[in-house]
VODREN-503312 format. One record per residue (C-alpha): residue number from 1; residue in one letter; y, x negated, z negated. Coordinates in nm, 2 decimals, decimal comma. Layout:
N
PT   nr  rest       y       x       z
PT  NUM     a       Y       X       Z
...
***
This chain:
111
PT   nr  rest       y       x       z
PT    1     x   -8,62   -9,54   10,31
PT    2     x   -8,57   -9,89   10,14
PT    3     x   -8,33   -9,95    9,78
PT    4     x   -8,34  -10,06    9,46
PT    5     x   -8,67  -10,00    9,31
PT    6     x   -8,68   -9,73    9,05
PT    7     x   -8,71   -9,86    8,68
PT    8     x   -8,93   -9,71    8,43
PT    9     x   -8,95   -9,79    8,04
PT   10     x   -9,27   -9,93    7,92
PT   11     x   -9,28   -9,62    7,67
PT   12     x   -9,30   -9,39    7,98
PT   13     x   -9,54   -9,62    8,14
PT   14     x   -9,77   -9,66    7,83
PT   15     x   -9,70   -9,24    7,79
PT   16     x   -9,79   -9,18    8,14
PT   17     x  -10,17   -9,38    8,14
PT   18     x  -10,23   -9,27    7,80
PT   19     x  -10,16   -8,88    7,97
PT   20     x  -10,41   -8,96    8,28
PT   21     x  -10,68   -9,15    8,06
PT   22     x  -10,73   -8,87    7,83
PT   23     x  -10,81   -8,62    8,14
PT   24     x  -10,55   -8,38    8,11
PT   25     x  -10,36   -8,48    8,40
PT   26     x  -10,42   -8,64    8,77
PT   27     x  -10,22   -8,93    8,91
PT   28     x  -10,04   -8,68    9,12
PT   29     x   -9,93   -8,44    8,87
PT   30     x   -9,80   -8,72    8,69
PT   31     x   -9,56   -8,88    8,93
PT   32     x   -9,41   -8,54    9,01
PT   33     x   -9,39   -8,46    8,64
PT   34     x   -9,24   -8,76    8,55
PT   35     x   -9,07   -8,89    8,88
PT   36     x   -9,33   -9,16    8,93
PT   37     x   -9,23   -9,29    9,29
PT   38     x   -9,61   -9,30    9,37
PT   39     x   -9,97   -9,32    9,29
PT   40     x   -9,99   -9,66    9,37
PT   41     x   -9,72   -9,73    9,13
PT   42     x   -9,95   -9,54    8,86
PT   43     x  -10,27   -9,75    8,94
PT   44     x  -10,05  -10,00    8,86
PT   45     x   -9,97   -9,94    8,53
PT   46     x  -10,34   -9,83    8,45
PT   47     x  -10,48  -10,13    8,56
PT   48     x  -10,23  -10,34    8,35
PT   49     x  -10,29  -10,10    8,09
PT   50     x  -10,65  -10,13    8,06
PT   51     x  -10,59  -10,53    8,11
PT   52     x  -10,41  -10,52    7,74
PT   53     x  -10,07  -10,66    8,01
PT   54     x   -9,85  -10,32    7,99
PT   55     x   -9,64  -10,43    7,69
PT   56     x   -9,34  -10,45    7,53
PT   57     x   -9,31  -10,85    7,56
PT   58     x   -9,57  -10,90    7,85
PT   59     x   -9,72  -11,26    7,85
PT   60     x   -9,66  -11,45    8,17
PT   61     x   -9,98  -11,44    8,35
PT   62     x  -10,20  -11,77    8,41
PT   63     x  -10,15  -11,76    8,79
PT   64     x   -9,80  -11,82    8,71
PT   65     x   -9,84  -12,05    8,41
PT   66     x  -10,03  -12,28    8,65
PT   67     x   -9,81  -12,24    8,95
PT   68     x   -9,46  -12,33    8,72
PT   69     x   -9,62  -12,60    8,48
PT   70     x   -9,58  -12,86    8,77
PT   71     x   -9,32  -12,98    8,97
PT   72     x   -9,53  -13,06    9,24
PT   73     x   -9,86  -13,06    9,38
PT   74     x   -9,88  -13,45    9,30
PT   75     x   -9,79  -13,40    8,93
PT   76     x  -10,07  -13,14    8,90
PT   77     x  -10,33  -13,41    9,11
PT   78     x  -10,26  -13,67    8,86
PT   79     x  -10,32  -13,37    8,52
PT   80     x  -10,64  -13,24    8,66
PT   81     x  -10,77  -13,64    8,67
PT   82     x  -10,69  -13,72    8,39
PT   83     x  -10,82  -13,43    8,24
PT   84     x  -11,12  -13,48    8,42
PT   85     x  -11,14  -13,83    8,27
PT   86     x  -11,10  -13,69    7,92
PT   87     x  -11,39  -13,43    8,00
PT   88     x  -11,59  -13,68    8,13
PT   89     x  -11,52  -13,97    7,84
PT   90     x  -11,60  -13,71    7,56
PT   91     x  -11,95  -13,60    7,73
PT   92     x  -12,04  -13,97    7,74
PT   93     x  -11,93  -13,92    7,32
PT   94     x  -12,19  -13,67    7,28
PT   95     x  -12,44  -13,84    7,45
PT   96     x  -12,48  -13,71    7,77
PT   97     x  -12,55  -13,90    8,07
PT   98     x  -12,37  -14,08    8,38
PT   99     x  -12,60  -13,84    8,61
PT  100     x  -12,59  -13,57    8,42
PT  101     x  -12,23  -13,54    8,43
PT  102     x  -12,23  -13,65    8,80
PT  103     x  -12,42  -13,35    8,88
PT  104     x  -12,22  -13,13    8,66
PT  105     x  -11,89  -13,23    8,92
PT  106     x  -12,16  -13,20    9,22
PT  107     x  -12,03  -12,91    9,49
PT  108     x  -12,38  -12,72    9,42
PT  109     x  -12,24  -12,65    9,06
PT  110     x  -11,92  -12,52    9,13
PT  111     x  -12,07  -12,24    9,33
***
């Protein structure tokens, strides 16, 4: 069965985890209580929940900052050296060394 997928306030949602976190209730009571189309749905919402994302005015998330602040995967090279060059030119400010901040880009340290 395929449609529309149902809609649900974020005061039912926030209602609805609030119900299952405080123990009086399991994820199946709760979507036939209160029409949830499924448990998955449910893990949903107490995952964001717990996260501090299941809001009134939900933040876009960093994945899709990063994915919609460039036009293209270009544009986004060029930021990240030049950002790189800016890391790299206030290390030198502090003090640090040529090697030391050579190793510090190294594969090995990015692990």
């Amino acid at each position: 069965m395929s449609g529309t997928p149902k809609k649900y306030s974020i005061e039912l949602k926030i209602q609805v985890v609030e119900l299952y976190l405080s123990g009086t209730s399991n994820l199946g009571q709760l979507c036939k209580e209160y029409g949830i189309s499924g448990k998955r749905i449910l893990r949903e919402w107490i995952r964001k929940y717990k996260a501090g994302e299941l809001t009134e005015n939900p933040q876009p998330s960093e994945q899709w900052y990063w994915r919609n602040k460039f036009k293209n995967k270009e544009d986004e090279w060029e930021y990240l050296k030049l950002e790189n060059e800016y890391l790299k030119k206030k290390l030198l400010s502090q003090g640090e060394s040529e090697e030391f901040i050579a190793n510090l880009w190294s594969s090995k340290n990015l692990k």
